[in-house]
Backbone as a ProteinNet text record, in pm:
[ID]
protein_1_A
[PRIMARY]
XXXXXXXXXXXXXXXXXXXXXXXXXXXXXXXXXXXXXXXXXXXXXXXXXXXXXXXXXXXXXXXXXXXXXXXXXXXXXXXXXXXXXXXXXXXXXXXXXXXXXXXXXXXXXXXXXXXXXXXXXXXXXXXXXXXXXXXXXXXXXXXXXXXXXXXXXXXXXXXXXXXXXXXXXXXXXXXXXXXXXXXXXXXXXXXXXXXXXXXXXXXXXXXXXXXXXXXXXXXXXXXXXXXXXXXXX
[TERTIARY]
3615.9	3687.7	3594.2	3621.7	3525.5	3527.1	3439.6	3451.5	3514.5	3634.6	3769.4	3769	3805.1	3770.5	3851	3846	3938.1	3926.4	3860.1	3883.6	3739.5	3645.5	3583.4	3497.5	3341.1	3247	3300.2	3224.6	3307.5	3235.3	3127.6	3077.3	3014.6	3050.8	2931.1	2977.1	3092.7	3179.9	3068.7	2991.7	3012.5	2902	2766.7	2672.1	2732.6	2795.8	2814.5	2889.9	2997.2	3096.9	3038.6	2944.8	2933	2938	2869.4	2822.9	2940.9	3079.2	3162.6	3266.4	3288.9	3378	3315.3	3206.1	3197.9	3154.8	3243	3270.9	3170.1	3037.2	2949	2951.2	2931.6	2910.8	2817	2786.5	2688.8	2694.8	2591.3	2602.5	2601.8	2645	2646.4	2541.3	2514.1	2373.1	2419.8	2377.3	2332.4	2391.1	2483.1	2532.4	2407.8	2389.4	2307.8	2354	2490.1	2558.9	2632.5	2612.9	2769.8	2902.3	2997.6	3119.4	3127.6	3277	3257.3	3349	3372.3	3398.5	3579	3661.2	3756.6	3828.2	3964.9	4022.3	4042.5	4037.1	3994.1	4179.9	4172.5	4285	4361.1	4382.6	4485.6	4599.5	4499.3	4555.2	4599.6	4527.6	4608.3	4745.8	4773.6	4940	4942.2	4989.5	4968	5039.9	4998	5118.9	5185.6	5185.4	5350.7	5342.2	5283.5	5283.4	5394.5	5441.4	5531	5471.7	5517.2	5423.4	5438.5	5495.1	5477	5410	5372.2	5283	5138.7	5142.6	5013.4	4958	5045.6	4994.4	4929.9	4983.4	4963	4834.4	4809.4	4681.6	4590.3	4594	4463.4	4443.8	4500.4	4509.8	4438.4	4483.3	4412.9	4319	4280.4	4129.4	3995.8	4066.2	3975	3935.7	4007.5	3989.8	3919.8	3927.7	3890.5	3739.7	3675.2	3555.3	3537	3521	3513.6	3431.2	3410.4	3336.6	3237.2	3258.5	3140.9	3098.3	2914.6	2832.7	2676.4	2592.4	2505.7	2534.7	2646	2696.6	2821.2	2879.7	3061.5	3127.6	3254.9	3334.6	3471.7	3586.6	3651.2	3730.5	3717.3	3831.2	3676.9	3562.3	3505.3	3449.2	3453.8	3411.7	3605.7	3636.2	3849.3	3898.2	3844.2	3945.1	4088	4129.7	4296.3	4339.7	4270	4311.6	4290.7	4165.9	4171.7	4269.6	4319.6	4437.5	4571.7	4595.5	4708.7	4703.6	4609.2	4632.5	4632.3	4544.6	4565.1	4704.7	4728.4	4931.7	5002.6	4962.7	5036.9	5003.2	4921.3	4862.2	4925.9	4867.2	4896.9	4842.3	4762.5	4759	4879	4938.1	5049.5	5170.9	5166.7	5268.8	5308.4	5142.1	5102.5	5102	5101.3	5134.1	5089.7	4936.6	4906.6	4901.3	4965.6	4935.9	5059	5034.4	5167.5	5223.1	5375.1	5455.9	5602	5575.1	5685.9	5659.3	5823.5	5808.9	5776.4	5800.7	5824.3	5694.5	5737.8	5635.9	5637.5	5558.4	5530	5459.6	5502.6	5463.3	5324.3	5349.8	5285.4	5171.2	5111.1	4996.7	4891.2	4794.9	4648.4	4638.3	4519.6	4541.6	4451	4413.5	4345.4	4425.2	4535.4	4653.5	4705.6	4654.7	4679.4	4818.9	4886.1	4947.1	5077.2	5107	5239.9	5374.2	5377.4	5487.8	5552.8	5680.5	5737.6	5725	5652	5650.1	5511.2	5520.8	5401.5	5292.9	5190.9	5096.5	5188.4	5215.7	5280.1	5417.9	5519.7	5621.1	5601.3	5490.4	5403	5382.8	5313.5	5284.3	5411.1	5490.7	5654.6	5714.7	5688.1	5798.5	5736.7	5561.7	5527.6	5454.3	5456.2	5429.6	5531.2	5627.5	5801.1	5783.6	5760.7	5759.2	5669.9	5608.1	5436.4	5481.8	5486.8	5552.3	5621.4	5782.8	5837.8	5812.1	5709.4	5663.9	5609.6	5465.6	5402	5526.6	5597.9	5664.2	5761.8	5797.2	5828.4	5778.7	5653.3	5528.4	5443.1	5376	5317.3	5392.9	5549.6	5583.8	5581.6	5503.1	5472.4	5454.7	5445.1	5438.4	5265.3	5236.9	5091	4973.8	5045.7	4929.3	4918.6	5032.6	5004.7	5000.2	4917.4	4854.3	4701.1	4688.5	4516.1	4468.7	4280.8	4217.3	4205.7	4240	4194	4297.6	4383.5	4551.1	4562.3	4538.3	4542	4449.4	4323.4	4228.9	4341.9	4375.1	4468.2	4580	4654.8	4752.3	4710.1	4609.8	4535.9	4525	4457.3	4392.6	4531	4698	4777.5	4856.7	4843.2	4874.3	4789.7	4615.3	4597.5	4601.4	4650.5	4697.6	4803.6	4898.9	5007.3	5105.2	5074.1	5170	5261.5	5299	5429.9	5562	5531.4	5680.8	5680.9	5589.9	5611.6	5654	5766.2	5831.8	5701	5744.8	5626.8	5608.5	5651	5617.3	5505.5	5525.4	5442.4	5289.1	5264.6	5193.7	5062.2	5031.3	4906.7	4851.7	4952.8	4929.2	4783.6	4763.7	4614	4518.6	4528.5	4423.6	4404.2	4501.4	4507.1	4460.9	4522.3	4484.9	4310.5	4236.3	4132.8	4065	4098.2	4016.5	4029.5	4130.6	4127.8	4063.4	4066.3	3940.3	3861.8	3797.6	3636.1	3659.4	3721.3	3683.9	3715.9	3810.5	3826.6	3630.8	3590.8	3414	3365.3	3351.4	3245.7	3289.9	3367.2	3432.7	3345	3339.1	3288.7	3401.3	3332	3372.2	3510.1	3483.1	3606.1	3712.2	3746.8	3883	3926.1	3840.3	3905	3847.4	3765.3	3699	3573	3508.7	3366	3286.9	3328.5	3358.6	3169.3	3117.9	2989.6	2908.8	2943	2871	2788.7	2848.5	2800.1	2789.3	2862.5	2862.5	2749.9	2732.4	2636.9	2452.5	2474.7	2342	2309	2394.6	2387.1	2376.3	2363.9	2309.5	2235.1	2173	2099.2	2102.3	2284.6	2325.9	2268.2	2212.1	2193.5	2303.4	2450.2	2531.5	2537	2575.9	2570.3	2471.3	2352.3	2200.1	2228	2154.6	2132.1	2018.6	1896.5	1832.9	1736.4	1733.6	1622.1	1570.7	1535.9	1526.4	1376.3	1295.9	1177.4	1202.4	1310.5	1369.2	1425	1458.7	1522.7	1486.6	1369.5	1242.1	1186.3	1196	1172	1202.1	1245.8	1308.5	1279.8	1401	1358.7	1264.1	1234	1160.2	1283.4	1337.2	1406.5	1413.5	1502.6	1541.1	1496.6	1381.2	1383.4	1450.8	1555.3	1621.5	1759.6	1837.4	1993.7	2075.9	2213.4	2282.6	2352.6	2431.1	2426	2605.7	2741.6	2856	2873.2	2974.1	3010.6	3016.8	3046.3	3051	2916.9	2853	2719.4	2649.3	2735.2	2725.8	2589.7	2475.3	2402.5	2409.3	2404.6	2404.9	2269.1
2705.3	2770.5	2795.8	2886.8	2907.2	2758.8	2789.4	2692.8	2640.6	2604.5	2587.4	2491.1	2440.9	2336.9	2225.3	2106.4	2007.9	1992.1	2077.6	2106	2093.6	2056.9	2059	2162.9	2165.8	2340.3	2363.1	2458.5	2542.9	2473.1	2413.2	2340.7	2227.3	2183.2	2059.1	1912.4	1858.9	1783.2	1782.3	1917.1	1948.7	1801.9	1761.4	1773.5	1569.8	1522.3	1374.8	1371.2	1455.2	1444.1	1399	1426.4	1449	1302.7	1194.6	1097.7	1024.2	1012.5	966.8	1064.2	1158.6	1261.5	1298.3	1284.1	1330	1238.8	1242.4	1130.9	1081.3	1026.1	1036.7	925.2	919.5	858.6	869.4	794.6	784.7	925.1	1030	1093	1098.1	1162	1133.2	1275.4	1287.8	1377.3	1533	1573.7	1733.3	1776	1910.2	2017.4	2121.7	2133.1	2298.2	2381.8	2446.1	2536.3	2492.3	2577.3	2569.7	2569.5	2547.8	2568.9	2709.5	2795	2925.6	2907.9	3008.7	3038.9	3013.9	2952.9	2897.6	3036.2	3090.5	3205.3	3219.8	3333.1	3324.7	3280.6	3236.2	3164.7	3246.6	3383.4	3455.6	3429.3	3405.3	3392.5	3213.7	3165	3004.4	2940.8	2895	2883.9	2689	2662.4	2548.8	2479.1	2333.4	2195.5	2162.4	2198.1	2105	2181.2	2277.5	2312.7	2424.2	2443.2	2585.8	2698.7	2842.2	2955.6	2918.5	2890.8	2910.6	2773.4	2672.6	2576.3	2582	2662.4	2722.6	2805.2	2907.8	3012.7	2952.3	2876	2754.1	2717	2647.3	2548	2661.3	2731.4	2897.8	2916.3	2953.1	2986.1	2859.8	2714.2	2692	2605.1	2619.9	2547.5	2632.7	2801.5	2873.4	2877.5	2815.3	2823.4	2673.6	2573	2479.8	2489.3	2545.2	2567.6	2718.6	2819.6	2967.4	2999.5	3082.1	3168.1	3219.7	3287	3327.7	3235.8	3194.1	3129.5	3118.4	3047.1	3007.2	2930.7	2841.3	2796.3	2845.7	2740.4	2853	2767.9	2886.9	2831.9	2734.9	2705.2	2613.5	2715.1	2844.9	2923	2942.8	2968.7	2982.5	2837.1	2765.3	2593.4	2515.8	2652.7	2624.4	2484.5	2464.6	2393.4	2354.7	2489.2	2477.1	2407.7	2402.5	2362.9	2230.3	2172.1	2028.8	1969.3	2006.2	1991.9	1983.8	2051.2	2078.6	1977.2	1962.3	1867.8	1737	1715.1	1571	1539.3	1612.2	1615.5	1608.5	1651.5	1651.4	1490.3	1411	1302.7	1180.7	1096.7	946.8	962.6	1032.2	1035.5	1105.7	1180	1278.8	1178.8	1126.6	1054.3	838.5	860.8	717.6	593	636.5	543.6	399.8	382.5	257	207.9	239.9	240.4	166.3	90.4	-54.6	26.6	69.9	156.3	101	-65.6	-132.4	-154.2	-133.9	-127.6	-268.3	-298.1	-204.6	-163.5	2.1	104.2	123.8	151.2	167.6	260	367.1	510.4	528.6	434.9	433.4	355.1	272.1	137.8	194.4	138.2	188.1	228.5	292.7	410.9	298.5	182.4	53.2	-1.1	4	-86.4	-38.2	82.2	152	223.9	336.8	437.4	324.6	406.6	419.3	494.1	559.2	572	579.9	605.3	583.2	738.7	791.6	923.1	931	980.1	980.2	1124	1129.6	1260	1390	1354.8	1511.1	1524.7	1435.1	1449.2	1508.4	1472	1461.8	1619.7	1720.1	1805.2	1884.7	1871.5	1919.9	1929	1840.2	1836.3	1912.6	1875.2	1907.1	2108.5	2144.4	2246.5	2368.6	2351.4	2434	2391.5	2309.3	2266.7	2366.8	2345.4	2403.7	2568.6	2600.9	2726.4	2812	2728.8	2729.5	2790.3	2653.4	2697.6	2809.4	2840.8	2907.9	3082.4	3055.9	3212	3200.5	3116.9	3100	3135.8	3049.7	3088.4	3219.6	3199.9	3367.1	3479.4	3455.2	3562.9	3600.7	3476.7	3492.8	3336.8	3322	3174	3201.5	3086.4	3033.7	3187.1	3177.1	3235.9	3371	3411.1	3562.3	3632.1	3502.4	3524.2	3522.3	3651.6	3648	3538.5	3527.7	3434.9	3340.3	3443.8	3392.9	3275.2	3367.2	3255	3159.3	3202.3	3018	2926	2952.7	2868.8	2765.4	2881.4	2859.3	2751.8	2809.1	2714.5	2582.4	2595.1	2486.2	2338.5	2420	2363.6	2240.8	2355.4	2261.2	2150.5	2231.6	2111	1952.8	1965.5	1895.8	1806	1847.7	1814	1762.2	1748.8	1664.4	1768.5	1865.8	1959.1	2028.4	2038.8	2080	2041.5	1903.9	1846.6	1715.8	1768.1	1706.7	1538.4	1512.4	1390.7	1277.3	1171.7	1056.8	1065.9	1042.5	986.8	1115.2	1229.3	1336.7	1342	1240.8	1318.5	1300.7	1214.4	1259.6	1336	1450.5	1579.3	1619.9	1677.1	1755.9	1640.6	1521.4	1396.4	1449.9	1455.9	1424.3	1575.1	1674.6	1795.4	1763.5	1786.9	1774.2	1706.8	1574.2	1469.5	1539.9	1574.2	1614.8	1708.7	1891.3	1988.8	1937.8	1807.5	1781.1	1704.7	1631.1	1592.8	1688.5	1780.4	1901.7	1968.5	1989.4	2054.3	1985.8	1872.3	1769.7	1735	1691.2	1586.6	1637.9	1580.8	1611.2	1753.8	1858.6	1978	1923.4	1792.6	1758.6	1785.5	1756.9	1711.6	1872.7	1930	2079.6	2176.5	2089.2	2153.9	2169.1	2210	2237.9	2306.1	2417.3	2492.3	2495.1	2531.2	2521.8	2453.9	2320.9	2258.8	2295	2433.1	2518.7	2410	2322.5	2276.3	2145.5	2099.7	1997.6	2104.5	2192.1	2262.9	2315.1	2330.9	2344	2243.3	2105.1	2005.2	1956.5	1987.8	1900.8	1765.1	1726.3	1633.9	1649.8	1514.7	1532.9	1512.3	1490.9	1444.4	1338.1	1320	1222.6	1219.8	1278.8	1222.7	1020.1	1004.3	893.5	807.6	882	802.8	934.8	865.1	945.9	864.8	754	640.6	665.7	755.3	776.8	872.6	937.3	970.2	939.1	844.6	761.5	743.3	721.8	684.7	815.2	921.7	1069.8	1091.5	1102.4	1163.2	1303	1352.4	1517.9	1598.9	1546.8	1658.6	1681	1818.2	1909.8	1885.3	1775.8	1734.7	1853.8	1881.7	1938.3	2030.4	1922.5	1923.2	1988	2080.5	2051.3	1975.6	1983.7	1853.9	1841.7	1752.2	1713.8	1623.8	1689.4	1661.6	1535.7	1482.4	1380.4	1399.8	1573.6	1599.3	1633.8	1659.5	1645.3	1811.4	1868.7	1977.6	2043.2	2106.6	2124.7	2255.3	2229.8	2307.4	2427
4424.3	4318.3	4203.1	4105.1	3991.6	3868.8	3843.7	3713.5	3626	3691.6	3576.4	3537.2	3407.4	3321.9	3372.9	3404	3421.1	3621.2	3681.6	3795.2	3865.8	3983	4023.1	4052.7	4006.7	4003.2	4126.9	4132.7	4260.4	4430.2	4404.8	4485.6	4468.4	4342.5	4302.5	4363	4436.3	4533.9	4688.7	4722.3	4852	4866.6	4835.1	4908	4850.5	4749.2	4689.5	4835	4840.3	4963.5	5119.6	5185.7	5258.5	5320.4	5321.6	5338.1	5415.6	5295.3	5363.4	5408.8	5404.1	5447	5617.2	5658.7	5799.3	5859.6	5995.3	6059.3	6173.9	6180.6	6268.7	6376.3	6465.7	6608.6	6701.1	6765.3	6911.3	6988.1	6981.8	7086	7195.7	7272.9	7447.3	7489.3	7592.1	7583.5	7583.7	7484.5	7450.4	7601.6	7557.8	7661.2	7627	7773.3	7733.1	7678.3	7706.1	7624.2	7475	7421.4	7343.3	7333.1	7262.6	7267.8	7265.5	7335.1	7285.7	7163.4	7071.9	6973.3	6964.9	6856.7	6879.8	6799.4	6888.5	6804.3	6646.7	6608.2	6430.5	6362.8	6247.8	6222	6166.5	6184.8	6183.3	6346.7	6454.7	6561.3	6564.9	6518.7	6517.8	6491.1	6586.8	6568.8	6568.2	6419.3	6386.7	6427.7	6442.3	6509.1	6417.8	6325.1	6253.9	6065.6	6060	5913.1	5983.9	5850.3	5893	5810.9	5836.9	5787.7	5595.9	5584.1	5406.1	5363.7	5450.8	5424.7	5473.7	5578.8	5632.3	5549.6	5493.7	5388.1	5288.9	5222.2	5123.3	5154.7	5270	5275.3	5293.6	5367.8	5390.2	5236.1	5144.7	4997.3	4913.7	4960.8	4841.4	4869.2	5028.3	5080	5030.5	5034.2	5012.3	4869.4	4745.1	4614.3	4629.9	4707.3	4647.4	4695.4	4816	4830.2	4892.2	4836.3	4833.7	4939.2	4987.5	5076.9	5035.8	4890.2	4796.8	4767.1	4788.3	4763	4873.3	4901.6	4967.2	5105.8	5083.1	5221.4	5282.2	5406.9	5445.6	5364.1	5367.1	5303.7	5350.2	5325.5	5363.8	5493.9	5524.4	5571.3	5683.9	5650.8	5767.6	5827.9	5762	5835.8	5893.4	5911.1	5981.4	5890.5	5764.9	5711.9	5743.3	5706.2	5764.4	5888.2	5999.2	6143.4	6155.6	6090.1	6034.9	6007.1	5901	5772.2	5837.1	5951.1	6058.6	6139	6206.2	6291.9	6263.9	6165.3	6087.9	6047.8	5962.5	5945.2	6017.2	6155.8	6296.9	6375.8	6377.5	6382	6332.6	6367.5	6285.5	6116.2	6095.6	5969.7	5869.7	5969.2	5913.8	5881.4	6009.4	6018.5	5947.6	5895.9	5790.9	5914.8	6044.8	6196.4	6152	6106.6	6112.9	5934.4	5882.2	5722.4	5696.9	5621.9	5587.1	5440.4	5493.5	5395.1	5362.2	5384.6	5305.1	5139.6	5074.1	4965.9	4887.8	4759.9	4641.4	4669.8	4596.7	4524.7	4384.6	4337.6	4181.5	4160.1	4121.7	4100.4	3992.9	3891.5	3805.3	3826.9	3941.4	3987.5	3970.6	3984.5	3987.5	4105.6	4180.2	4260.6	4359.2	4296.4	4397	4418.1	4400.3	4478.3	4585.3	4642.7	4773.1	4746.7	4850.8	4847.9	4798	4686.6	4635.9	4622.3	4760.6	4793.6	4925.6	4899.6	5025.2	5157.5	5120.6	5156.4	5268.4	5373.5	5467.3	5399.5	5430	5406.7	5384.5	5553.8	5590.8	5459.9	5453	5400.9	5248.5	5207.7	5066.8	5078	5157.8	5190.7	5226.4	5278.2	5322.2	5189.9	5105.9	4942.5	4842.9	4854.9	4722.5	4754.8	4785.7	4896.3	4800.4	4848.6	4807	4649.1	4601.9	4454.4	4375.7	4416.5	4379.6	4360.1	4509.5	4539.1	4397.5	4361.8	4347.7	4175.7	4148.9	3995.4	3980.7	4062.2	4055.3	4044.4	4095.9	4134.4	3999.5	3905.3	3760.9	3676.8	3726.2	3612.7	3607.9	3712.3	3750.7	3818.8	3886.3	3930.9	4086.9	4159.2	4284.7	4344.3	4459.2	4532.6	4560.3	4537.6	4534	4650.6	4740.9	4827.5	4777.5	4759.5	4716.3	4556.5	4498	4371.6	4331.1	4258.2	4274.7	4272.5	4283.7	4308.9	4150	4043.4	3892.8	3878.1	3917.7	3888.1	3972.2	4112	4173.6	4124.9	4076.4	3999.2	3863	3789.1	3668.8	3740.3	3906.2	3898.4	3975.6	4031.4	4105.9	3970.3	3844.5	3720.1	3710.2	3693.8	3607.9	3743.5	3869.9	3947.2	3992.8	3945.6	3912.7	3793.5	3675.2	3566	3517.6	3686.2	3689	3527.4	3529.3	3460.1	3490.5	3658	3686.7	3742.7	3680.6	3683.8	3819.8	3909	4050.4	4006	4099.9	4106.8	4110.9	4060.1	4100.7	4180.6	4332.8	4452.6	4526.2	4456.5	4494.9	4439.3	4333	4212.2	4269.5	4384.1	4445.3	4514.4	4544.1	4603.4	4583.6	4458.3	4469.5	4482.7	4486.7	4470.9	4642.6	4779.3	4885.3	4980.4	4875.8	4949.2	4910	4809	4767.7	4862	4911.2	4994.4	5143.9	5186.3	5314.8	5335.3	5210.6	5215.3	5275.7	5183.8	5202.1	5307.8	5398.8	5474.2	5640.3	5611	5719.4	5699.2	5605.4	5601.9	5635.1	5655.5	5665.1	5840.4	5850.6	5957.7	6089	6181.1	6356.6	6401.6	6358.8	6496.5	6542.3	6643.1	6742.5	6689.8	6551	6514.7	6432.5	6464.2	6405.5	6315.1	6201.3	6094.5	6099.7	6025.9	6038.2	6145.1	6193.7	6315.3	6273.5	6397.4	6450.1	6349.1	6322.3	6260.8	6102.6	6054.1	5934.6	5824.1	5793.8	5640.1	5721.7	5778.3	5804.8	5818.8	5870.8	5849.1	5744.2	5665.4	5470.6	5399.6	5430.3	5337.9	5455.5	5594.8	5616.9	5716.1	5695.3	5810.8	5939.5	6009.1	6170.9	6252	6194	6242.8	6357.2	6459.4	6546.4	6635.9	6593.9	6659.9	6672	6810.7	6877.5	6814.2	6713.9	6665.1	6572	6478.4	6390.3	6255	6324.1	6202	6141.9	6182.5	6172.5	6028	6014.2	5897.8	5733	5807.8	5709	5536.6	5546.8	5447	5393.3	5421.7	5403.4	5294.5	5190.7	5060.8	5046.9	4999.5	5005	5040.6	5178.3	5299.6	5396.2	5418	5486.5	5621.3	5713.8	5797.5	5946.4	6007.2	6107.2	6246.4	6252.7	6364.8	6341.6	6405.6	6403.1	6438.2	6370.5	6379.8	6527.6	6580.9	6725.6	6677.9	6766.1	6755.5	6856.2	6830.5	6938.9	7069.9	7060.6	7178.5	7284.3	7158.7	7237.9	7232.1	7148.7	7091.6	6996.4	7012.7	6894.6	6781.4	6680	6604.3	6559.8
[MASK]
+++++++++++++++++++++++++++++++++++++++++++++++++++++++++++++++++++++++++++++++++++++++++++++++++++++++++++++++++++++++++++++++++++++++++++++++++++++++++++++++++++++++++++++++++++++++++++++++++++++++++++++++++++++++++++++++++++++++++

């Protein structure tokens, strides 16, 4: 997204992010080929978002890391399909996450999730809310408002300025974390389609050994990065 005050540069998240946002593992040995190319996400038919929440996440993955710039952006590294299937998942669904109460809306954000609401449900409520303002405020629901104004409405929904109920109010904290971790994450799980945002900072991803590296300081990593699947970039 552009430079909006209160809101993250438009890429200055990507490269702090990376470290723990992508998910690396033991490779198993290099395929000669590649994957072929996964249909473009106009044709993607999502597991559990519905079209005006899909619209939603396409709209504001692409404001939170743009296309315009030096690396891809969140719509060409398939953010969105990440973001879907994770919601569709045990993460969607909070499976292994201890969600007995009391909750306290108001706790420190180290006292772990405070509410009674799973990801997905969080995403299902605050979604239509959002929506809802935005088409008050600007006249239109989030996706189909220029790029200046979703910046603007991105700004006040992180600013906890549109009202959203407590149990919601970590919405942009969660969309934000998942972006970066749909760019970053292993190929496998959906995002980071041919490994693009790991060959823009440099990641070897799940290489088997490169400890000869390690000790290097800003000399430009050689090799491409290498998926769980055994995939090279």
């Amino acid at each position: 997204m552009r430079d909006v005050p209160g809101l993250p540069s438009r890429r200055s998240f990507l490269k702090a992010s990376a470290a723990t946002a992508a998910l690396a593992g033991i490779a198993v040995p290099a395929k000669a080929e590649t994957a072929p190319p996964p249909p473009p996400l106009d044709d993607y038919q999502p597991d559990c978002l519905k079209p005006t929440e899909w619209a939603f996440v396409m709209a504001a993955v692409a404001r939170l890391i743009p296309s315009e710039g030096d690396g891809p952006g969140a719509l060409e590294a398939r953010v969105p399909v990440f973001i879907d299937r994770q919601l569709a998942g045990d993460f969607g669904a909070a499976s292994d996450w201890y969600m007995e109460g009391p909750f306290e809306a108001d706790a420190s954000p180290l006292r772990g999730w405070q509410t009674p609401l799973t990801p997905l449900e969080i995403y299902q409520q605050a979604i239509p809310f959002f929506d809802q303002w935005c088409q008050t405020n600007h006249g239109k629901p989030f996706a189909e408002l220029d790029a200046e104004t979703q910046d603007k409405a991105l700004t006040s929904l992180q600013k906890d300025e549109i009202g959203l109920k407590p149990e919601l109010r970590d919405f942009f904290s969660i969309l934000l974390q998942n972006t970066k971790e749909g760019y970053f994450a292993d190929p496998m799980y959906g995002g980071n389609q041919g490994m693009e945002a790991w060959k823009y900072i440099g990641f070897p991803g799940a290489r088997g050994n490169y400890k000869e590296w390690v000790d290097k300081y800003n000399v430009p990593y050689p090799l491409g990065p290498v998926s769980i699947s055994g995939e090279r970039g």
